[in-house]
Legacy VTK file of the C-alpha trace (Angstrom):
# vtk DataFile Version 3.0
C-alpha trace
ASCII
DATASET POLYDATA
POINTS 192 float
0.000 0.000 0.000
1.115 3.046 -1.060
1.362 6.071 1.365
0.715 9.624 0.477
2.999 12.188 2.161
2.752 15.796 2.272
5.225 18.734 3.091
5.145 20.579 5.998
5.246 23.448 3.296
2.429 21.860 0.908
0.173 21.827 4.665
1.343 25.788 5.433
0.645 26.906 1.574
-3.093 24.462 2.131
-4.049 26.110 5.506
-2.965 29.735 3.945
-5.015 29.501 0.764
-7.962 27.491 2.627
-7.844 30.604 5.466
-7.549 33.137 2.476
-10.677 31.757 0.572
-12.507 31.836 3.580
-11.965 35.308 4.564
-12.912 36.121 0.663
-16.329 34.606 0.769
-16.569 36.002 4.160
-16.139 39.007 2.548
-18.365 38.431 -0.603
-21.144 37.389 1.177
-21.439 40.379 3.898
-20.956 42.779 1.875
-22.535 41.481 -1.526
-19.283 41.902 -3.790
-18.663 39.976 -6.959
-14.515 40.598 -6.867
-14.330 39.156 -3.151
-16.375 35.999 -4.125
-13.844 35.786 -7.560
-11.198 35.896 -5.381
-13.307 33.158 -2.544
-12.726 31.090 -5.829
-9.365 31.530 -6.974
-8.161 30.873 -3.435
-10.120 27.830 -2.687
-8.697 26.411 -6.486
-5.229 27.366 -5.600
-5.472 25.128 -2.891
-6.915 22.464 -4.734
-4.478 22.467 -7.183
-1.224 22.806 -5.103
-2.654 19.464 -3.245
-3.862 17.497 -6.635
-0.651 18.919 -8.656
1.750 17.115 -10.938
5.238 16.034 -9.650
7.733 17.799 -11.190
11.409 16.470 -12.120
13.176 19.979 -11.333
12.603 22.129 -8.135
12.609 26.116 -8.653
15.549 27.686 -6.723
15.124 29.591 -3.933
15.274 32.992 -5.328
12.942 31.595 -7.825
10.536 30.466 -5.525
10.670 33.694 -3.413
10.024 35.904 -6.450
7.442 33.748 -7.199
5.607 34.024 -3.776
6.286 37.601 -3.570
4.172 38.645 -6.843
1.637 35.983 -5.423
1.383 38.798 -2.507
1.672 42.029 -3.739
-1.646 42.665 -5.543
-2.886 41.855 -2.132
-1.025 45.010 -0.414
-3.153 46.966 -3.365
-4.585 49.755 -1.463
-8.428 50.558 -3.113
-10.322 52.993 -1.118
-12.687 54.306 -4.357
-14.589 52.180 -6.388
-15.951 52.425 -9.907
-17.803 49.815 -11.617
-15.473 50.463 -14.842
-12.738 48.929 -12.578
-14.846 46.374 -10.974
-15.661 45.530 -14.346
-12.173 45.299 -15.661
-10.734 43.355 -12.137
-13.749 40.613 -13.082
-13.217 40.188 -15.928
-8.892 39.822 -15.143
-10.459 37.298 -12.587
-12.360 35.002 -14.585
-9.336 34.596 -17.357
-7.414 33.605 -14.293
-9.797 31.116 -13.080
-9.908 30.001 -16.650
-6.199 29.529 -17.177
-6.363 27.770 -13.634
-8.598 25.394 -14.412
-7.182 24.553 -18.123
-3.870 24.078 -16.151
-5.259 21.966 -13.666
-2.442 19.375 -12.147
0.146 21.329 -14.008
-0.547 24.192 -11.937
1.806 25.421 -9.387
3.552 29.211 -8.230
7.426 28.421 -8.450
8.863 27.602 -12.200
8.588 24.178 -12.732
8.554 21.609 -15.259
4.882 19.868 -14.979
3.953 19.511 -18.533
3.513 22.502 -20.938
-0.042 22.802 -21.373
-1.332 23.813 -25.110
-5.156 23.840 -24.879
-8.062 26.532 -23.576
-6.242 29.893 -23.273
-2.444 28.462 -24.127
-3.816 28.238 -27.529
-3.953 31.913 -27.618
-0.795 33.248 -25.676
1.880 31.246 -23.294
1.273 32.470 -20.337
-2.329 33.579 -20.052
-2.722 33.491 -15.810
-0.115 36.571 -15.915
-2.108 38.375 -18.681
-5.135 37.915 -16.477
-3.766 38.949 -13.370
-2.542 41.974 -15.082
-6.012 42.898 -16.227
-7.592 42.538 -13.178
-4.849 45.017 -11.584
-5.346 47.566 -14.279
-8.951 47.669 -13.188
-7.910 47.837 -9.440
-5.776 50.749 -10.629
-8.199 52.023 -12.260
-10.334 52.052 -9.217
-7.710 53.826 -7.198
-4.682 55.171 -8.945
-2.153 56.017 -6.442
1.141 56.290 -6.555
1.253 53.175 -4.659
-0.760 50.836 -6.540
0.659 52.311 -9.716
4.560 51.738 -8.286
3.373 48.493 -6.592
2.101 47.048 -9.885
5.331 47.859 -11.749
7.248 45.909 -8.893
4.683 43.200 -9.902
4.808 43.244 -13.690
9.230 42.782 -13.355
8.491 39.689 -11.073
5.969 38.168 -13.815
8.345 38.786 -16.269
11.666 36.986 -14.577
8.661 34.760 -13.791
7.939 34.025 -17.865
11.778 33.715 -18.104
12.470 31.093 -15.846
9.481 29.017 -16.792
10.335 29.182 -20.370
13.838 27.630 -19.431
12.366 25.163 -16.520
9.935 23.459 -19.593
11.374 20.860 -22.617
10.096 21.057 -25.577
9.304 25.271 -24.692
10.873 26.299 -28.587
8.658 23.921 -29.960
5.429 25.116 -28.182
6.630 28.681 -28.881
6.923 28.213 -32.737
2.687 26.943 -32.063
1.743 29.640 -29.887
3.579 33.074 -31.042
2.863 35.799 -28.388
3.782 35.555 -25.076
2.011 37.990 -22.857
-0.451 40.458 -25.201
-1.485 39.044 -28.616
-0.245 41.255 -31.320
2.526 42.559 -29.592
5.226 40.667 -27.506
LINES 1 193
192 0 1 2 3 4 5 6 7 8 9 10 11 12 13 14 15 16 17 18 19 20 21 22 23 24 25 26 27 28 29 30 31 32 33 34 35 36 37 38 39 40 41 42 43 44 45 46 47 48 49 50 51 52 53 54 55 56 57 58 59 60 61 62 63 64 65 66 67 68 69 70 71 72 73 74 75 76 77 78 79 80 81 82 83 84 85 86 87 88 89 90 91 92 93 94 95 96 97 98 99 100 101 102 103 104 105 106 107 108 109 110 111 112 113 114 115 116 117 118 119 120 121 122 123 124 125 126 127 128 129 130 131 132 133 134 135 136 137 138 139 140 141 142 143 144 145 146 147 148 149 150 151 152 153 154 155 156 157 158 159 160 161 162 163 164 165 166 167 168 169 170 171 172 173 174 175 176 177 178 179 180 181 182 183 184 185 186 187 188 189 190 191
C-alpha cells in the first residue's frame, strides 16, 4: 500500500489559501461583492491544485521560488479605497481569465517555475502564459479604481516579477521552442 505524504510546506501553503478563501467569501457574502467571491474562488482552487498537482522532475531555486511568492502577494497590499464599476468591471473580468487559465492548467498548476507539462489547450492556444495576462487585467482595473502612486509603483514591482517569472518558466519546460513556434505571443497578442 502506497502512502501519500505531504510537506510541511504543501500543509502551510493548504491552511494559507484554505484561510484566504474563507476570509474572501466572508467578505463576498457580507458585503454582496462579486470581486471578493472571484477571489473566494481563486483561493479555494489554488489550494486544490497545489494538493492534486503534478510532480515535477526539477525544483525552482530559492530565489525563484521567493520571487514567485512575492508577486503571489503584492496585488494583495493593493490599497483601493474608491470604487468604480469600470474597474470592478475590468478586475472581473482579469479574474475570470485567471480562473480560466487555472482550471485549463489543472495538475500542471503550481507558483514556483517548474517543469509539470507545458499545457497547449483553452487559453495556451492563444498566448503562453495567459494566468499573468489575467492577473494583469484585473490590476489595471484595481488601478483604475484607485490610482495612487502606490498601486501604480506596486504594480510595476509586480509586472518585473511576472516577467523573470515568464523567463524562468520558459527555461524550466522541454520542448518550450517547440510550443513557442505553435503559440507566437507571449504575454499580449499582437505585440510581444
Amino acid at each position: 500500500m502506497k502512502v501519500c505524504t505531504i510537506s510541511i510546506y504543501k500543509w502551510i501553503g493548504l491552511i494559507f489559501w484554505i484561510t484566504l478563501g474563507g476570509l474572501r467569501l466572508n467578505e463576498a457574502w457580507k458585503n454582496a461583492r462579486v470581486i471578493s467571491a472571484l477571489l473566494a474562488a481563486q483561493s479555494g482552487l489554488v489550494a486544490w491544485l497545489l494538493a492534486t498537482r503534478n510532480s515535477q522532475a526539477v525544483e525552482a531555486s530559492w530565489p525563484q521560488k521567493i520571487v514567485a511568492w512575492a508577486s503571489v502577494f503584492f496585488p494583495m497590499a493593493l490599497r483601493i479605497h474608491h470604487e468604480t464599476r469600470f474597474g470592478q468591471g475590468i478586475t472581473s473580468l482579469g479574474l475570470l481569465f485567471v480562473l480560466w487559465t487555472m482550471v485549463t492548467l489543472g495538475r500542471s498548476f503550481g507558483i514556483a517555475p517548474a517543469d509539470r507539462g507545458i499545457v497547449r489547450n483553452g487559453p495556451y492556444r492563444l498566448i503562453r502564459h495567459p494566468m499573468y495576462l489575467g492577473e494583469l487585467i484585473s490590476l489595471a482595473g484595481a488601478v483604475t479604481r484607485d490610482p495612487s502612486i502606490w498601486n501604480i509603483v506596486l504594480i510595476h514591482v509586480l509586472f518585473q516579477t511576472l516577467l523573470l517569472r515568464i523567463r524562468w518558466e520558459e527555461l524550466a519546460l522541454s520542448n518550450y521552442g517547440i510550443y513557442s513556434t505553435q503559440v507566437r505571443w507571449r504575454l499580449i497578442p499582437g505585440i510581444w
